[in-house]
C-alpha positions as CSV (number, residue, x, y, z in Angstrom):
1,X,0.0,0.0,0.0
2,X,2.9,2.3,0.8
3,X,4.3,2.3,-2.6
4,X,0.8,2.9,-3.7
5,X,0.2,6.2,-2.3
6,X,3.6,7.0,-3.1
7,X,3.7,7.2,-6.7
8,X,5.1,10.6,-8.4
9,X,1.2,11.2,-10.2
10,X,-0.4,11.0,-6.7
11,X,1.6,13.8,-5.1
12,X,0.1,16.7,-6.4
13,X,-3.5,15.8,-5.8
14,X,-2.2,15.2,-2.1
15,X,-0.9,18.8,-2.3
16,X,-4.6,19.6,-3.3
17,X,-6.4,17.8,-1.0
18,X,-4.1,18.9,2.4
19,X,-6.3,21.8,2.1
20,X,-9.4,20.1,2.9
21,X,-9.1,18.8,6.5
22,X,-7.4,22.2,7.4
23,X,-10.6,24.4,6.5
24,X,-14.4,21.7,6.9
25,X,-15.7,22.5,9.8
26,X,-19.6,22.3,10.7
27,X,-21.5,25.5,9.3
28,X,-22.0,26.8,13.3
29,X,-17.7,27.6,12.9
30,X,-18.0,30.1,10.8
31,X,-20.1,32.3,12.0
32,X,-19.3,35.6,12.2
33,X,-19.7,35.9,16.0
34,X,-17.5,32.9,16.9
35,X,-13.0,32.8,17.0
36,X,-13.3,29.4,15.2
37,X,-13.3,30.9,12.0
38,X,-9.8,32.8,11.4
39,X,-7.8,29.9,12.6
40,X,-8.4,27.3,9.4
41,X,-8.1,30.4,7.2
42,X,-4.8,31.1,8.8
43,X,-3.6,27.9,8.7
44,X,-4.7,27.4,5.1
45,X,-2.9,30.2,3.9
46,X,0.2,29.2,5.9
47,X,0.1,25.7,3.4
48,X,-0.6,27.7,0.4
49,X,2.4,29.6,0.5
50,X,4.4,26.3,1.5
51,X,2.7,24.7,-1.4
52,X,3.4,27.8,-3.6
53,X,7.0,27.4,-2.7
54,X,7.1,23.6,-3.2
55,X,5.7,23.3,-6.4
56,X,6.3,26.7,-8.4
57,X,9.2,28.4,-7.0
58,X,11.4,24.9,-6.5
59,X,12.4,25.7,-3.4
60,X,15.1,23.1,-2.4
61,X,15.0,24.3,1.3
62,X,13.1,22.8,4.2
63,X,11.3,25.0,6.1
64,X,8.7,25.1,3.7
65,X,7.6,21.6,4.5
66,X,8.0,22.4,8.3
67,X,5.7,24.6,7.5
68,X,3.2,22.1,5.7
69,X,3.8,20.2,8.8
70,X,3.0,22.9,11.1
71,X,-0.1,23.3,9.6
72,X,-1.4,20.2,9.8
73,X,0.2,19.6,13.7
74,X,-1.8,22.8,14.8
75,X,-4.6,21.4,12.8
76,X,-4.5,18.3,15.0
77,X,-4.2,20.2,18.2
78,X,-6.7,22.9,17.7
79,X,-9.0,20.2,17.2
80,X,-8.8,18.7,19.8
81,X,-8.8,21.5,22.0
82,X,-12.0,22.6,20.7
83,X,-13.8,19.2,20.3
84,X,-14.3,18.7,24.3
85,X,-16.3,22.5,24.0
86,X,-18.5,21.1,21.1
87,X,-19.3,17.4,22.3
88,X,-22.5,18.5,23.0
89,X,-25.1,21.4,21.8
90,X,-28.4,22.7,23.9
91,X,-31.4,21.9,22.2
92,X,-34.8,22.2,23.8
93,X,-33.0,22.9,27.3
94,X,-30.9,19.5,27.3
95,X,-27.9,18.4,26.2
96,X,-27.4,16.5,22.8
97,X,-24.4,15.1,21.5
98,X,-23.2,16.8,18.6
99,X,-22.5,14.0,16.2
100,X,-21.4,15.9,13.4
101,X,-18.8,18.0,15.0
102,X,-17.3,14.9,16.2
103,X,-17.2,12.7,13.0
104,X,-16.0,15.8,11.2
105,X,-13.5,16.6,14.0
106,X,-12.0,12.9,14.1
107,X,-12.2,12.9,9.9
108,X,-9.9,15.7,10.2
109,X,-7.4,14.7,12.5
110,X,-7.3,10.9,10.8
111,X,-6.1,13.1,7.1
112,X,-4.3,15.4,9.0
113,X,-2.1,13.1,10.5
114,X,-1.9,10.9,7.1
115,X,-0.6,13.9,5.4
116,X,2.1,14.6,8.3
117,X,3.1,11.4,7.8
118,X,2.8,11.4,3.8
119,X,4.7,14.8,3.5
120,X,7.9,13.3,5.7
121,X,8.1,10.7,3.1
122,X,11.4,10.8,1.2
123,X,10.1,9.7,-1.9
124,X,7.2,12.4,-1.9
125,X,10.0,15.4,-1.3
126,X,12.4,13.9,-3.9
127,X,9.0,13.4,-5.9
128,X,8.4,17.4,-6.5
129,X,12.3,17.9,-6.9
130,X,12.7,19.5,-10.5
131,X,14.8,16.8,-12.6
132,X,18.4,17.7,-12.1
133,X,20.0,18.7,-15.7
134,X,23.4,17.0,-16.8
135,X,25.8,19.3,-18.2
């Protein structure tokens, strides 16, 4: 399976799709009124410009994937800082679990830490290396 999800045409969607579990949140997040908001959108644009450096400029430094990595590590942890606040929701004057919070919560964190672990990869990093030219 590893060498599966490792093949050089599969990085760039994976690129793509790390923006995903850094931004879904239930609609009740991104309401105007809460702080959840500003967080994924900060964190989103954080991975952009890691991404933007990655792919376009070439960079052949590291702190652009620490940054990738960052992302996604605060993504973990601010997610589960906010999940024990959101467990449950008021309605009708009791307390009801708030399934989809959770599922989407625990979604997160599972591709979150698949993409931490996917970015460390040395094949993925050598993967978006520009081919080196012979001279």
């Amino acid at each position: 399976m590893k060498k599966a999800v490792l093949k050089r045409n599969l990085i760039i969607p994976f690129f793509i799709l790390q923006f995903i579990p850094l931004v879904v949140f239930t609609p009740e997040s991104y309401k105007v009124t809460t702080q959840e908001w500003w967080l994924p959108l900060v964190l989103a644009v954080l991975a952009l410009f890691a991404t933007v450096e990655i792919l376009i400029r070439h960079s052949p430094e590291a702190w652009p994937w620490y940054l990738i990595s960052f992302s996604q590590g605060f993504n973990i942890i601010s997610r589960l800082l906010m999940l024990m606040p959101h467990i449950s929701v008021t309605v009708n004057k009791s307390e009801v679990f708030n399934t989809p919070y959770v599922i989407v919560a625990v979604l997160c964190i599972v591709v979150s830490w698949f993409l931490l672990w996917y970015f460390e990869q040395p094949e993925v990093r050598m993967g978006v290396m520009p081919e080196a030219k012979l001279e």
